[in-house]
C-alpha positions as CSV (number, residue, x, y, z in Angstrom):
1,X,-114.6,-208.3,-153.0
2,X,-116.7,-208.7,-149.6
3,X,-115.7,-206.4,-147.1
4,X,-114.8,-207.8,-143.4
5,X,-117.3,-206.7,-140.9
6,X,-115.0,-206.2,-138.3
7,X,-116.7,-204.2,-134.9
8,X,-114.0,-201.8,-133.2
9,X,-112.5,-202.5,-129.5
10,X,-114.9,-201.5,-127.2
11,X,-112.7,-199.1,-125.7
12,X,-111.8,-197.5,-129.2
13,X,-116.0,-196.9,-129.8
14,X,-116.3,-195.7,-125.7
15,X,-113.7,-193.7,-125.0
16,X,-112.5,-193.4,-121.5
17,X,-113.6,-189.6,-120.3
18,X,-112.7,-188.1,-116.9
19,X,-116.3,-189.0,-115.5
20,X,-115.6,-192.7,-116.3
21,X,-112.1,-191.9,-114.1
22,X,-113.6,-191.0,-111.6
23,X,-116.7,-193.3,-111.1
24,X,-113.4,-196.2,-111.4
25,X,-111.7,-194.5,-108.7
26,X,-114.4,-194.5,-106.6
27,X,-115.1,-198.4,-106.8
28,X,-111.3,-198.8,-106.2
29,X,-111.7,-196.7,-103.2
30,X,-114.6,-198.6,-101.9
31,X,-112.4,-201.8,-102.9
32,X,-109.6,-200.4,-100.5
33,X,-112.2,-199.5,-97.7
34,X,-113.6,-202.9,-97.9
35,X,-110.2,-204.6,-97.1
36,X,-109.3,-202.2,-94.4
37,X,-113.1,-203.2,-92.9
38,X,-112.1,-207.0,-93.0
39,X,-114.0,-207.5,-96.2
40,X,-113.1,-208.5,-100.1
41,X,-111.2,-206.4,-102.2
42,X,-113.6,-205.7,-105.0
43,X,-115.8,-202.4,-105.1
44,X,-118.5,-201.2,-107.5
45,X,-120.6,-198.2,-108.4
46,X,-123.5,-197.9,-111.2
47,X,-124.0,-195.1,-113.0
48,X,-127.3,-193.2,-114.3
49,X,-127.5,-189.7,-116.2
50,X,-123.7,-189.3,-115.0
51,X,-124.4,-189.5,-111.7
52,X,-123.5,-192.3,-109.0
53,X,-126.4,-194.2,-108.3
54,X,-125.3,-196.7,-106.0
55,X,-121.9,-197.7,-104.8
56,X,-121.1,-201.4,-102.5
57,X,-117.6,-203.7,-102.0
58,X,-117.5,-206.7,-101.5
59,X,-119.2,-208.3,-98.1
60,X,-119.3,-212.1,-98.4
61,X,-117.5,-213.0,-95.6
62,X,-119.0,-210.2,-93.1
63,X,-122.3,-211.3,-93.9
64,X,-121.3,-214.6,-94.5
65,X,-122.8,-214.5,-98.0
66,X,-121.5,-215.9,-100.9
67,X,-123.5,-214.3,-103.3
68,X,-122.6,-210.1,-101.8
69,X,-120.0,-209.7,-104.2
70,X,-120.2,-205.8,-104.8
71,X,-121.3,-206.1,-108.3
72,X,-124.5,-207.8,-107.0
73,X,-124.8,-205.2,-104.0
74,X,-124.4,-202.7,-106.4
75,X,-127.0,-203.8,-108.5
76,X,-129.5,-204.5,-105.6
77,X,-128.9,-201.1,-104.1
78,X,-129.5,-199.7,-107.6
79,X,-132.9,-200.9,-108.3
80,X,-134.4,-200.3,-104.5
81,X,-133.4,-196.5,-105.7
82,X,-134.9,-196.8,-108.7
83,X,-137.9,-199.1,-107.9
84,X,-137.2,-201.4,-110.5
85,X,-135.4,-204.4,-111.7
86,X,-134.2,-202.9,-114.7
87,X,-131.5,-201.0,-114.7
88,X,-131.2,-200.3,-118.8
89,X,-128.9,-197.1,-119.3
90,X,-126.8,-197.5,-116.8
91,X,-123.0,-198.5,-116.4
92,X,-121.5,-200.4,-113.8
93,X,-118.1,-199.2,-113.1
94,X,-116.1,-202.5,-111.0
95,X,-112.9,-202.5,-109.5
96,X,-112.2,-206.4,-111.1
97,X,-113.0,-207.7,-114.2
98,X,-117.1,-209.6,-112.9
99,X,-116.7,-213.3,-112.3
100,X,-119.9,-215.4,-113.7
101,X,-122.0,-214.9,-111.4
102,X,-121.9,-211.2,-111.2
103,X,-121.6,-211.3,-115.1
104,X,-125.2,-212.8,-115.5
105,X,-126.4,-210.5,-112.7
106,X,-125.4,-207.4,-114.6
107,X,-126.8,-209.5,-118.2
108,X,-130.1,-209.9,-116.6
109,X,-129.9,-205.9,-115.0
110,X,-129.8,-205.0,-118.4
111,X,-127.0,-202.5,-117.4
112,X,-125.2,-201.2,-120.6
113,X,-121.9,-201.1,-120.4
114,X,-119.1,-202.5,-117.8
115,X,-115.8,-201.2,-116.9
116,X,-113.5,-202.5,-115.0
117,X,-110.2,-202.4,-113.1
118,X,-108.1,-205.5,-112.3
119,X,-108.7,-208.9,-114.9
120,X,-109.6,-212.3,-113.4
121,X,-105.9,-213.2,-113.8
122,X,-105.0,-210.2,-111.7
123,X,-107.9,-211.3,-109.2
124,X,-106.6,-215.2,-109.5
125,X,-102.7,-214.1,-108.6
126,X,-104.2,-213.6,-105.0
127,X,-106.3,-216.7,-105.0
128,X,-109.4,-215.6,-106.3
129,X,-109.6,-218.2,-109.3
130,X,-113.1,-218.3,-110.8
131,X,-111.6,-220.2,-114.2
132,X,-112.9,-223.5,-112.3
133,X,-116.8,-222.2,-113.1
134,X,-115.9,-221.0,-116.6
135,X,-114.3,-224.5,-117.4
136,X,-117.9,-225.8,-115.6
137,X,-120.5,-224.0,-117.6
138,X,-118.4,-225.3,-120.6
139,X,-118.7,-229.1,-119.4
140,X,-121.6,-231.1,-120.5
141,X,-124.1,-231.3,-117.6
142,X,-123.3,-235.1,-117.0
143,X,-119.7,-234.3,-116.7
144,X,-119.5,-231.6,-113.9
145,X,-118.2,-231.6,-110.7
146,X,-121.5,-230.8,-108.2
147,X,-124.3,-233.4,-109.7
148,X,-127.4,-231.5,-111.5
149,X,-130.1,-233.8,-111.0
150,X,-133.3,-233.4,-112.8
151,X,-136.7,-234.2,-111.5
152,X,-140.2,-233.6,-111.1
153,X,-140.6,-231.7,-114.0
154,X,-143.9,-232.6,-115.2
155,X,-145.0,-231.0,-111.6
156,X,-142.2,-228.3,-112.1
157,X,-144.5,-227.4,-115.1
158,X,-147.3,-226.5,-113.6
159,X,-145.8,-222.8,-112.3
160,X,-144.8,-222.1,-116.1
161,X,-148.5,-223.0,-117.4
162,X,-149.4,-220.8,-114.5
163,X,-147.2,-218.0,-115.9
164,X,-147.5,-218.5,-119.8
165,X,-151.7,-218.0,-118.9
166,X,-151.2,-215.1,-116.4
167,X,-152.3,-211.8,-118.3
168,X,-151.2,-209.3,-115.5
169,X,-147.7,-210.4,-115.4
170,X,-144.5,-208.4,-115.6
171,X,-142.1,-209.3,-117.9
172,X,-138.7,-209.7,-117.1
């Protein structure tokens, strides 16, 4: 008889420790600071060796930037630290569950492992829905809501040639 391969809950093969307490309660702090400052109520800090490498809330509408959710100010202050883009072995520690956006920035990071605090539903309960771009990235391109129109491409390809025959690139 063929045996299931079921994988474990993440949090049954990472238990929680008292580090990864307090590195949540200090993006929840700088989630609470953020609101008292006027900004969003989401706060994150990433995590290297067991040590706090860089900690940011939420600042899109004090810098009027929608893409300074504090997973992605998190993850830029990270790698100007470090001097890199990747950020491989650490952990992001986030006050919300990460919408898509901050999601793929964290993917692409190559960070580890993410916990977090309050779920999308919790997040959605005070109008921060992000469900809408979920139920996008599922729709055929043809069928969402902002048009994606393709064109130029044969010029477009030129920069990928360009890359594909550069030897003293950096991979990313």
């Amino acid at each position: 008889m063929l045996q299931e391969n079921k994988q474990s809950a993440p949090e049954e093969r990472f238990p929680i420790t008292e580090a990864d307490i307090r590195f949540m309660r200090e993006a929840i702090r700088l989630a609470d600071e953020s609101v008292e400052r006027g900004g969003g109520p989401f706060g994150a800090v990433i995590v290297k060796d067991g040590e706090i490498l860089a900690g940011c809330a939420n600042r899109v509408t004090l810098d009027n930037d929608p893409t300074a959710h504090a997973e992605v100010n998190t993850i830029r202050e990270a790698c100007r630290k470090l001097g890199s883009f990747d950020l491989s072995g650490c952990v992001i520690y986030t006050s919300c569950e990460p919408c898509p956006m901050c999601l793929g920035a964290i993917y692409w990071a190559g960070i580890s492992r993410i916990y977090y605090g309050n779920t999308r539903k919790d997040a959605a309960d005070i109008d921060f829905a992000d469900d809408f771009i979920y139920e996008e990235l599922d729709r055929p391109m043809e069928s969402r809501t902002v048009p994606i129109i393709p064109m130029l491409r044969a010029e477009s390809l030129r920069s990928f040639r360009l890359w594909s025959a550069k030897a003293d690139k950096t991979v990313y």
